[in-house]
C-alpha positions as CSV (number, residue, x, y, z in Angstrom):
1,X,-19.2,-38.7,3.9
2,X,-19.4,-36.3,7.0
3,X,-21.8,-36.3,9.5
4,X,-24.7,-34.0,8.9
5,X,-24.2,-33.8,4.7
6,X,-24.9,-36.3,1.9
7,X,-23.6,-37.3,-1.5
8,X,-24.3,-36.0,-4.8
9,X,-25.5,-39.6,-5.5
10,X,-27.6,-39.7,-2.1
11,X,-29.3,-36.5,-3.0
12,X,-30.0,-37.1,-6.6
13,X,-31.5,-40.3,-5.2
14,X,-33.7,-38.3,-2.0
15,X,-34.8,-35.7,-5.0
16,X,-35.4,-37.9,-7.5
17,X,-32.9,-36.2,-10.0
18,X,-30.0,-36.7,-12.4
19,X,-26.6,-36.6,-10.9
20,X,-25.7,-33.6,-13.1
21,X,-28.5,-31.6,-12.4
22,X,-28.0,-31.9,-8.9
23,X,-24.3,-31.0,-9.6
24,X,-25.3,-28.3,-11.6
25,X,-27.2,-26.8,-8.9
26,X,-24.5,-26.7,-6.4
27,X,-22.8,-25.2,-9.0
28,X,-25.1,-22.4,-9.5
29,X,-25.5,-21.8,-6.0
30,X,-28.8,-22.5,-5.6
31,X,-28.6,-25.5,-3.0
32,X,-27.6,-23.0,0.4
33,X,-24.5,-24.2,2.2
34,X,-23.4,-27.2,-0.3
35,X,-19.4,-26.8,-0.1
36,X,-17.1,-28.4,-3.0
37,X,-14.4,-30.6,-1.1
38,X,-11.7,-31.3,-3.6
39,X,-13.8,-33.0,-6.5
40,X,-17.1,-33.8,-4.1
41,X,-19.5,-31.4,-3.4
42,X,-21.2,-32.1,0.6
43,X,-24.6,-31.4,0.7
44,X,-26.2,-30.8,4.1
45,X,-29.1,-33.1,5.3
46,X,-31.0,-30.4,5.6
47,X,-30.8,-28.7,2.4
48,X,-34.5,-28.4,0.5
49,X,-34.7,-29.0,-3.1
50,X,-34.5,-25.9,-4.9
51,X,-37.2,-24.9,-7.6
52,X,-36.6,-26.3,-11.0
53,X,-36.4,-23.1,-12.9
54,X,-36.3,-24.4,-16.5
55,X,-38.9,-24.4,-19.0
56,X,-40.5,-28.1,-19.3
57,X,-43.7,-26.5,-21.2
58,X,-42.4,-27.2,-24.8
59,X,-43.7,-23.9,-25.7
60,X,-40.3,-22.8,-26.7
61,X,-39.1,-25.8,-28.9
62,X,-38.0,-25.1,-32.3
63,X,-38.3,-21.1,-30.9
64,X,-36.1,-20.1,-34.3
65,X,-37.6,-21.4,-36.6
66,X,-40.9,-19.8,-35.5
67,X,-39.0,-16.6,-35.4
68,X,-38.3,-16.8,-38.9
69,X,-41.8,-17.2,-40.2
């Protein structure tokens, strides 16, 4: 990798995430100056880990179904 940015695999590994999320999140933008080079995405060093905006509270599971009632 180039000096000064890490691996989708190194990062998942640093932040203690899945792979795909981390992929996800350079997809989404939110990790600031991650760059796609052909099929690899470059992370720098320096990049935080961005808030985990999804809902881990369960209060939403099975959300139709209580809709319905």
């Amino acid at each position: 990798m180039i000096n000064g940015y890490m691996s989708i695999n190194e990062i998942a590994n640093k932040w203690n995430l899945s792979q795909r999320r981390v992929r996800a999140m350079c997809a989404d933008g939110l990790i600031p100056g991650a760059a796609k080079l052909g099929k690899e995405w470059a992370i720098p060093v320096s990049a935080e880990r961005p808030v985990d905006g999804r809902i881990t509270s369960g209060e939403f599971i099975n959300w139709r179904k209580k809709q319905e009632e």
